[in-house]
Residue, then its C-alpha position, 0 to 999 in steps of 0.5 A: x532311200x539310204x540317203x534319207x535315212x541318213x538326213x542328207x539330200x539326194x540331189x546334193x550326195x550325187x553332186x559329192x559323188x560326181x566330184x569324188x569319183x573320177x579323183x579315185x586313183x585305182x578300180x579297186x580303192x575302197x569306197x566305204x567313205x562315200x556310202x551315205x553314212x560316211x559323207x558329211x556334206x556342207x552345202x547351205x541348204x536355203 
């Protein structure tokens, strides 16, 4: 739900957050840049 209402598609927000995360350095970096509100996706949606 935080997804839509942000406007972005579920499906491809966990798509950024599989790719994102396993680039994470340490347990305790900070993660407020992948909350929905934070991620720009660039994806052609058609």
């Amino acid at each position: 739900m935080t997804c839509r209402a942000n406007d972005i598609s579920p499906y491809y927000y966990i798509q950024h957050l599989f790719k994102a995360l396993p680039n994470r350095q340490h347990i305790d970096d900070d993660f407020t840049e992948l909350m929905p509100w934070n991620v720009q996706l660039d994806f052609d949606y058609s």
